[in-house]
LOSE-906996 format. One line per 2 residues: number of its first residue (from 1); their letters; for each residue x, y negated, z negated of C-alpha. Coordinates in nm, 4 decimals. Layout:
! residues N
NUM	a	X/Y/Z; ...
***
This chain:
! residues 355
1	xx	5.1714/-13.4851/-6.7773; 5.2487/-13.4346/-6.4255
3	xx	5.0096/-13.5285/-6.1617; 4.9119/-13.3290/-5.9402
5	xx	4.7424/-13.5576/-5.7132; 5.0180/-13.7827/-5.6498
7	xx	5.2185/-13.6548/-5.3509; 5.5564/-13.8315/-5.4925
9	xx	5.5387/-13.4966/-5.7461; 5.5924/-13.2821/-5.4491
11	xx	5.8265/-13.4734/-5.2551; 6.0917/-13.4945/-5.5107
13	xx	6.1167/-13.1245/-5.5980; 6.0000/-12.9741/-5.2691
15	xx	6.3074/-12.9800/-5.0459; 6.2549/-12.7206/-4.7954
17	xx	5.9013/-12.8177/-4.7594; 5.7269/-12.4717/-4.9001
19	xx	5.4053/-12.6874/-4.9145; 5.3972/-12.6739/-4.5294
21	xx	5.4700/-12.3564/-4.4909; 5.1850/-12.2442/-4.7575
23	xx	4.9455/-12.4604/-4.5319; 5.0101/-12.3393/-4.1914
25	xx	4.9354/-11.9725/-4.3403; 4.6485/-11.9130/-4.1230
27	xx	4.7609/-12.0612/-3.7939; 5.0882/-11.8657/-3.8807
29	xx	4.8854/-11.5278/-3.9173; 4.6986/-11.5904/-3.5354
31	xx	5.0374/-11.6740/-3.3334; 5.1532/-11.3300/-3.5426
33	xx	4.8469/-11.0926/-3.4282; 4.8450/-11.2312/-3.0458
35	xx	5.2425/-11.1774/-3.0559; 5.1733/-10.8112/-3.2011
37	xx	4.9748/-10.7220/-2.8911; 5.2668/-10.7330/-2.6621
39	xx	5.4885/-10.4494/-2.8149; 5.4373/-10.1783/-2.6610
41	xx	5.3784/-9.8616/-2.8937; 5.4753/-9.5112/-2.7924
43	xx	5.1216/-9.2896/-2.7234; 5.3514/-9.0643/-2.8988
45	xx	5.3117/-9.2166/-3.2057; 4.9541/-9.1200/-3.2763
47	xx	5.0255/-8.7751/-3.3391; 5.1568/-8.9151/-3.6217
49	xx	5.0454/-8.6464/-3.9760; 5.1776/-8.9264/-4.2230
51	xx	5.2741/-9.2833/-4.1928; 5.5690/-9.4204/-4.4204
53	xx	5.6222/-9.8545/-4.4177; 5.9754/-9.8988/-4.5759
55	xx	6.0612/-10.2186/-4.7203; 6.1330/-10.4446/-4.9796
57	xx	6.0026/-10.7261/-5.1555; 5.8000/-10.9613/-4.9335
59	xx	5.8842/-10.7049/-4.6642; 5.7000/-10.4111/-4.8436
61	xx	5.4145/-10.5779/-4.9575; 5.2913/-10.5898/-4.5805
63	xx	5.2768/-10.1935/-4.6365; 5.0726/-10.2299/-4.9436
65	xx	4.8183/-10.4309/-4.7648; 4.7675/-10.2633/-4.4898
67	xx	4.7633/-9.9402/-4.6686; 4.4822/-10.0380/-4.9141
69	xx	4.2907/-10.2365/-4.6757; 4.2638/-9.9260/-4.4722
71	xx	4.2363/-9.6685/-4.7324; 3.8132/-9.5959/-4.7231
73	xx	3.9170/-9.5209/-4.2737; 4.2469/-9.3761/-4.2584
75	xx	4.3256/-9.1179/-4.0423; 4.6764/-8.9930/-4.2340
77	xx	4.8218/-9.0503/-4.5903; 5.0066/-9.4163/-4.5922
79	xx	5.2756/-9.4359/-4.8388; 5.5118/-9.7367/-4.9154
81	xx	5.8858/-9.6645/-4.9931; 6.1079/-9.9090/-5.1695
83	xx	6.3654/-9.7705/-5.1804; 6.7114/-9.5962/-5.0447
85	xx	6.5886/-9.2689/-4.8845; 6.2374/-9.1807/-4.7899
87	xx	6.0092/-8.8970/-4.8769; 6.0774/-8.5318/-4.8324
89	xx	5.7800/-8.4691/-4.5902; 5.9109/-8.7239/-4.3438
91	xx	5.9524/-8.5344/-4.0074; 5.8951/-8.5816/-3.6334
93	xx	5.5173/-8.5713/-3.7337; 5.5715/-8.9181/-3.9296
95	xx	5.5483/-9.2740/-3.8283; 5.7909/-9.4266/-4.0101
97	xx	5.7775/-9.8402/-4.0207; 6.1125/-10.0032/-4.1347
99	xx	6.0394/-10.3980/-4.2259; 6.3155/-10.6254/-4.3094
101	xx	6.2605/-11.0147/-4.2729; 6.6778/-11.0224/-4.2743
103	xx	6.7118/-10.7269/-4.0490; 6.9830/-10.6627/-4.3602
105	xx	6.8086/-10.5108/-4.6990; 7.0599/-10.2434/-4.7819
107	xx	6.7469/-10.0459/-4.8917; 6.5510/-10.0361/-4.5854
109	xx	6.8903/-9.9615/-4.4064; 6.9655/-9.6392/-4.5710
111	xx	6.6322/-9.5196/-4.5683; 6.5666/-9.6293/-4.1862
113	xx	6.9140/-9.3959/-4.1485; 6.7221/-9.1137/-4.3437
115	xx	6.3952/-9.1586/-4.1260; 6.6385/-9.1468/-3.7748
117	xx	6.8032/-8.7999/-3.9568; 6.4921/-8.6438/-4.0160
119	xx	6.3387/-8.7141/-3.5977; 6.0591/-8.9435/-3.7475
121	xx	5.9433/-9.1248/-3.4943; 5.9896/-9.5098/-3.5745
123	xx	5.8954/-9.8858/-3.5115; 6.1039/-10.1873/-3.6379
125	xx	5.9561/-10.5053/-3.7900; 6.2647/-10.8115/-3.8883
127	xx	6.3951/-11.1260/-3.7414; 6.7351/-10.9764/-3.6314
129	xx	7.0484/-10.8278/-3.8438; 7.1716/-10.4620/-3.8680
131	xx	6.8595/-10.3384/-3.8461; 6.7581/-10.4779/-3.5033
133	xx	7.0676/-10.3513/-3.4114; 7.0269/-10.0467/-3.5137
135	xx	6.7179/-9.9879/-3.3284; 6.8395/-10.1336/-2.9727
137	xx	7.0813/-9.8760/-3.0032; 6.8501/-9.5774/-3.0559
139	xx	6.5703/-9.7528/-2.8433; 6.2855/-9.8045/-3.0788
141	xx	5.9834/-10.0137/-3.0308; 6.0614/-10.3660/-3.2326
143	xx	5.8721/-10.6545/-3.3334; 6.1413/-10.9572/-3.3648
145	xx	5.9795/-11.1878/-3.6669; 6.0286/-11.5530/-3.5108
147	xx	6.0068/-11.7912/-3.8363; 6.2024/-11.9813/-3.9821
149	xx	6.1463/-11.9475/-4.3699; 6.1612/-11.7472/-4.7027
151	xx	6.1030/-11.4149/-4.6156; 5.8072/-11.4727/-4.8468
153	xx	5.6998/-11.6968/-4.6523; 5.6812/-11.5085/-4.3684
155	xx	5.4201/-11.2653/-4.4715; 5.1757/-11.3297/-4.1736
157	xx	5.4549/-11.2473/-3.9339; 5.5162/-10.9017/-4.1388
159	xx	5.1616/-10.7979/-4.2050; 4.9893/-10.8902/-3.8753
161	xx	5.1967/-10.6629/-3.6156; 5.1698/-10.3559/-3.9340
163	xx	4.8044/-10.4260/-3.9309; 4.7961/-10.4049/-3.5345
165	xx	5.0156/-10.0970/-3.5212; 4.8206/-9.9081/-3.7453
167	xx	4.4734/-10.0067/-3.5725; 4.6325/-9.9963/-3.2878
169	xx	4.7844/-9.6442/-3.3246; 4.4344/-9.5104/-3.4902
171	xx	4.5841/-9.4401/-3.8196; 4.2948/-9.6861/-3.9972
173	xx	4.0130/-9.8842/-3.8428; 4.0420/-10.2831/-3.8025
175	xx	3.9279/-10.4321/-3.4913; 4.0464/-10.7385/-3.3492
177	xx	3.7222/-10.9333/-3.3479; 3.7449/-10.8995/-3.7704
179	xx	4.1039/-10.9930/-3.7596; 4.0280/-11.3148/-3.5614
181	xx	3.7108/-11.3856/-3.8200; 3.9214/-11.3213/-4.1501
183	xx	4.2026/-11.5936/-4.0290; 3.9173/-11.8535/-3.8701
185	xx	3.7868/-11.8023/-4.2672; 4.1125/-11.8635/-4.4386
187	xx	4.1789/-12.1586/-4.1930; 3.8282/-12.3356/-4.2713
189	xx	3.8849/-12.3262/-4.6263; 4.2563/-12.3868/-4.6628
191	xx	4.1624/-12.7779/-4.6731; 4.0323/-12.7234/-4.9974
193	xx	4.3325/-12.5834/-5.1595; 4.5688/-12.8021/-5.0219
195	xx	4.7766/-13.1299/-5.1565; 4.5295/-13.3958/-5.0707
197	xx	4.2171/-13.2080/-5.2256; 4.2394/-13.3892/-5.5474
199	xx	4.2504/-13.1574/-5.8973; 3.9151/-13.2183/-5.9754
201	xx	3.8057/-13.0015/-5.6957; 4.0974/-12.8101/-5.6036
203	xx	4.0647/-12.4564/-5.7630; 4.4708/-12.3737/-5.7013
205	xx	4.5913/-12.6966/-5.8952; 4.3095/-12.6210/-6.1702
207	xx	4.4195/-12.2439/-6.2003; 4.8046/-12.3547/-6.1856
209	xx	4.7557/-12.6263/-6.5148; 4.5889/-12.3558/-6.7254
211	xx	4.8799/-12.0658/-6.6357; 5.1512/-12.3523/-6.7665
213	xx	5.4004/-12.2103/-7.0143; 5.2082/-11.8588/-7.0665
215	xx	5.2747/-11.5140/-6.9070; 5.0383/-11.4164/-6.6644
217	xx	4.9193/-11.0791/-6.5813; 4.7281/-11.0694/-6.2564
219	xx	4.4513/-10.7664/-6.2336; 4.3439/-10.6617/-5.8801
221	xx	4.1355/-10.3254/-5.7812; 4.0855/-10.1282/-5.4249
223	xx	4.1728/-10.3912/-5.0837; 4.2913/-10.6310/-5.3333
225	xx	4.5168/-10.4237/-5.5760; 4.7811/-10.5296/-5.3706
227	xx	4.7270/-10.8818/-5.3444; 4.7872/-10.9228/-5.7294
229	xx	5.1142/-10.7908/-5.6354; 5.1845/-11.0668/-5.4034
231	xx	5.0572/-11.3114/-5.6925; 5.2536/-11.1931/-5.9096
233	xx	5.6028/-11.2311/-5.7209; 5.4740/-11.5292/-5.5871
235	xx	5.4668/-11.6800/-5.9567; 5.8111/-11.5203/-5.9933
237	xx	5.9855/-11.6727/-5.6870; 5.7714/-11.9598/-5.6444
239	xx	5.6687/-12.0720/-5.9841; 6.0071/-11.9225/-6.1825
241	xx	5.7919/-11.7570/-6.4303; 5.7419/-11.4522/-6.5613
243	xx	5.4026/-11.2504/-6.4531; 5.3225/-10.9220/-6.4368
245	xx	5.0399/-10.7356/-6.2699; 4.8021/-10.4242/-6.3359
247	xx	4.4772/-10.2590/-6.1513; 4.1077/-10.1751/-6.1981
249	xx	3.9925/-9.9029/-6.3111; 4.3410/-9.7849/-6.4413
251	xx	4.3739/-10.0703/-6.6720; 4.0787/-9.9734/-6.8940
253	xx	4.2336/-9.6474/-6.9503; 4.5412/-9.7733/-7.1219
255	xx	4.6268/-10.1688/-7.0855; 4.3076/-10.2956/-7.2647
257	xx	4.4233/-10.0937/-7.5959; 4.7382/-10.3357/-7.5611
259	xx	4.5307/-10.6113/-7.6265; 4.6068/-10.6231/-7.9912
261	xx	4.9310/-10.6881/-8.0542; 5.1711/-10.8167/-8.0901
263	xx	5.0611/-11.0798/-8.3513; 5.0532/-11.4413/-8.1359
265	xx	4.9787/-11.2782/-7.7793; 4.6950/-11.5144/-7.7190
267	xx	4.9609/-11.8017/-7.7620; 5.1033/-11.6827/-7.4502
269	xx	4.9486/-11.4212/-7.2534; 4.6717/-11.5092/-6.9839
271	xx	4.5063/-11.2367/-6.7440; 4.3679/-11.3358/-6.4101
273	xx	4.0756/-11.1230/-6.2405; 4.0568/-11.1049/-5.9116
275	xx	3.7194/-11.0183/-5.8669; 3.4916/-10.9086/-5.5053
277	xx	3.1274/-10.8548/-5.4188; 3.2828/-10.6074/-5.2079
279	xx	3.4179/-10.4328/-5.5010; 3.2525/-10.0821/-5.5931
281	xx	2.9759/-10.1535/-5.8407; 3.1326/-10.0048/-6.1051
283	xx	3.4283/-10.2085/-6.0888; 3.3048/-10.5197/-6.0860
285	xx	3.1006/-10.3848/-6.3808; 3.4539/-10.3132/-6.5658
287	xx	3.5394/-10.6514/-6.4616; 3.2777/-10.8071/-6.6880
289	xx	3.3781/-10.5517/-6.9951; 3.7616/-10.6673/-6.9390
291	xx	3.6561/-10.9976/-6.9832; 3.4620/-10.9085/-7.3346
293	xx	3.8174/-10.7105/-7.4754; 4.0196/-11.0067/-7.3750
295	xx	3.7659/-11.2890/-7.5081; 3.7332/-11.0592/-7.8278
297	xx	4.1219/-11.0353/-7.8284; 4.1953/-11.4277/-7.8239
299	xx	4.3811/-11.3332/-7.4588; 4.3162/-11.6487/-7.2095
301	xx	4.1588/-11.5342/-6.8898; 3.9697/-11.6367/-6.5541
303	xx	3.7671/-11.4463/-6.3188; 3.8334/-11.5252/-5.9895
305	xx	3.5765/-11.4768/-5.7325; 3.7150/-11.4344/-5.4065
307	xx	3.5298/-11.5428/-5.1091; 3.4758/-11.4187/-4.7824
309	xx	3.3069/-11.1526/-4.5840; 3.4977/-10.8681/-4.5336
311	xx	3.7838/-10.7083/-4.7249; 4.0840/-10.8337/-4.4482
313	xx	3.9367/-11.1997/-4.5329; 3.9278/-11.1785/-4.9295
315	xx	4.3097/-11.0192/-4.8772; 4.3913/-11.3368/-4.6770
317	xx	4.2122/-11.6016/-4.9116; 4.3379/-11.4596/-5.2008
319	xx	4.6778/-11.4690/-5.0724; 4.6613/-11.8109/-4.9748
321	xx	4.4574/-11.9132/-5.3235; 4.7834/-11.7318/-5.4955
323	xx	5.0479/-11.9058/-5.2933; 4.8896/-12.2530/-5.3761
325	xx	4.8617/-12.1748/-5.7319; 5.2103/-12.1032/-5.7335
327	xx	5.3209/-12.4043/-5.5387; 5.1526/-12.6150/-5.8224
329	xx	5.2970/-12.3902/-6.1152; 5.6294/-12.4207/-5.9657
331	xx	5.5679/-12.8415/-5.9690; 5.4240/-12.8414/-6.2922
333	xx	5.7154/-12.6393/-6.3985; 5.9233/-12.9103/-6.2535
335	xx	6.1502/-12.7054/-5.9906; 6.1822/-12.6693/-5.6832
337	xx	5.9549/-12.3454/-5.5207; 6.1991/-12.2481/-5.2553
339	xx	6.5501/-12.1530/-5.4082; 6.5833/-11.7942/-5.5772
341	xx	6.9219/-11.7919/-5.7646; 6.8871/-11.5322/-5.9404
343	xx	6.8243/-11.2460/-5.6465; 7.1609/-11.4517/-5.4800
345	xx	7.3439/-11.4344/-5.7551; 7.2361/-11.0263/-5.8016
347	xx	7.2536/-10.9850/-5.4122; 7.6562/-11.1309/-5.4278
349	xx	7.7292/-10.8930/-5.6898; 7.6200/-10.6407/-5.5621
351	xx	7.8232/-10.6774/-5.2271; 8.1169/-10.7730/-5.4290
353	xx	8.0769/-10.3881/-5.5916; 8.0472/-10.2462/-5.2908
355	x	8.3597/-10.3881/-5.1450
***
């Protein structure tokens, strides 16, 4: 059985060092929200009717949160395209926000050409490539991502300068003093996740031996519907196993009739809850029911209680709690988190068919 305490198991499958970049998540999120206060956004921009994030991946996700974080304030519809082309409605009433780590998803590139077409009035998020390009040559506001990682890693440097453009801009409500207080939370208790908090106390490396060799569905609701999203792929990319996701309340209106069948799901299915005080009542009441079906089913499950005091802070916990657990999966797995040959490998096809 692998141990997870001793730091030779990460060394020897770890080579690009994932486990640092999972640890400086916090201090990675600041530098990102002080850098997003020098780009300078068009007053134009708040007229904006409808805002569109366009992306892909770890790219898009940064939409997601942001959009259900500030559902219960928003000023104008948010809607996340993945995708080639964007929405009909998109005019030169919409804020449009184009987000490629690369600067190169062919996705975000055809659908940042749609936005231009239709006059929407846009901002750039990526590290460089065509699509920093592209907007130096129509002069549009840019953030340039400076990290040097996965683009999955790189979430803080995506999701910080959306969350300030969009507070920023008046399209949701997020001030900077909660911003600074969610990532001084995450950074206090990111100790306690890391490699030298042994299993016994470390709820990441516990969660990560009981999702061994079993399919895990992650179940999120309201600000952190989303963030069982980025658990999800994080198992995929990370972890190189197959998970899935679904949300609260929708779940109970279809998935929990799933529960019985086929014959040996309990062998290898497990659900994870991510559960919050902040929650509406009745949710976390259909939390407790979901955990009934699935005991009653023989389905393994946990309830995870996510801590801190406002919704922006259980987003960034939970994130970091999923990354972790997927740093361990991927050890206990016995591969190395960083390497994704399989999107490569579909990524070099793809270009070969275009050519």
């Amino acid at each position: 059985m692998t141990n997870l305490d001793d730091a030779r198991s990460f060394s020897a499958l770890d080579s690009d060092d994932m486990a640092a970049q999972i640890a400086g998540f916090a201090s990675a999120c600041a530098v990102a929200w002080d850098r997003a206060q020098h780009v300078a956004l068009p007053s134009a921009f708040r007229a904006a009717r409808a805002v569109v994030v366009l992306g892909m991946g770890g790219s898009a996700i940064s939409g997601d949160l942001a959009r259900t974080l500030g559902a219960p304030t928003a000023a104008a519809p948010i809607e996340v395209v993945r995708g080639y082309d964007v929405p009909g409605y998109v005019d030169d009433h919409t804020l449009v926000i184009a987000i490629s780590f690369s600067g190169n998803t062919e996705e975000t590139l055809a659908a940042f050409d749609s936005a231009l077409e239709r006059r929407a009035r846009v901002l750039v998020i990526a590290s460089g490539g065509e699509l920093a390009a592209r907007a130096r040559a129509a002069g549009l506001p840019q953030y340039l991502v400076q990290a040097a990682s996965q683009p999955r890693a790189a979430l803080p440097h995506l999701y910080m300068p959306v969350l300030h453009a969009l507070t920023a801009l008046g399209a949701i409500r997020c001030d900077a003093a909660e911003v600074r207080d969610a990532i001084a939370f995450v950074a206090s208790h990111a100790a306690s996740l890391g490699l030298a908090a042994p299993e016994r106390v470390n709820r990441a490396k516990q969660l990560a031996r009981t999702l061994q060799g079993r399919v895990t569905c992650i179940y999120g609701a309201e600000f952190l519907a989303e963030t069982a999203r980025r658990w999800k792929t994080q198992l995929n990319e990370n972890s190189k196993q197959w998970a899935e996701l679904d949300h609260l309340p929708e779940a109970n209106h279809n998935s929990v009739v799933g529960y019985a069948g086929p014959p040996g799901l309990g062998d290898t299915v497990s659900v994870v809850q991510l559960e919050s005080e902040l929650y509406h009542r009745r949710t976390r009441q259909r939390i407790r029911v979901t955990e009934d079906l699935l005991r009653d089913a023989g389905i393994a499950n946990e309830t995870i209680a996510i801590q801190g005091a406002t919704p922006l802070a259980q987003q960034l916990s939970s994130i970091l709690l999923g990354d972790y657990v997927s740093y361990y999966l991927a050890i206990l797995n016995g591969v190395d988190p960083t390497p994704v040959a399989a999107i490569d490998h579909l990524k070099g096809q793809l270009a070969r068919a275009h050519g």
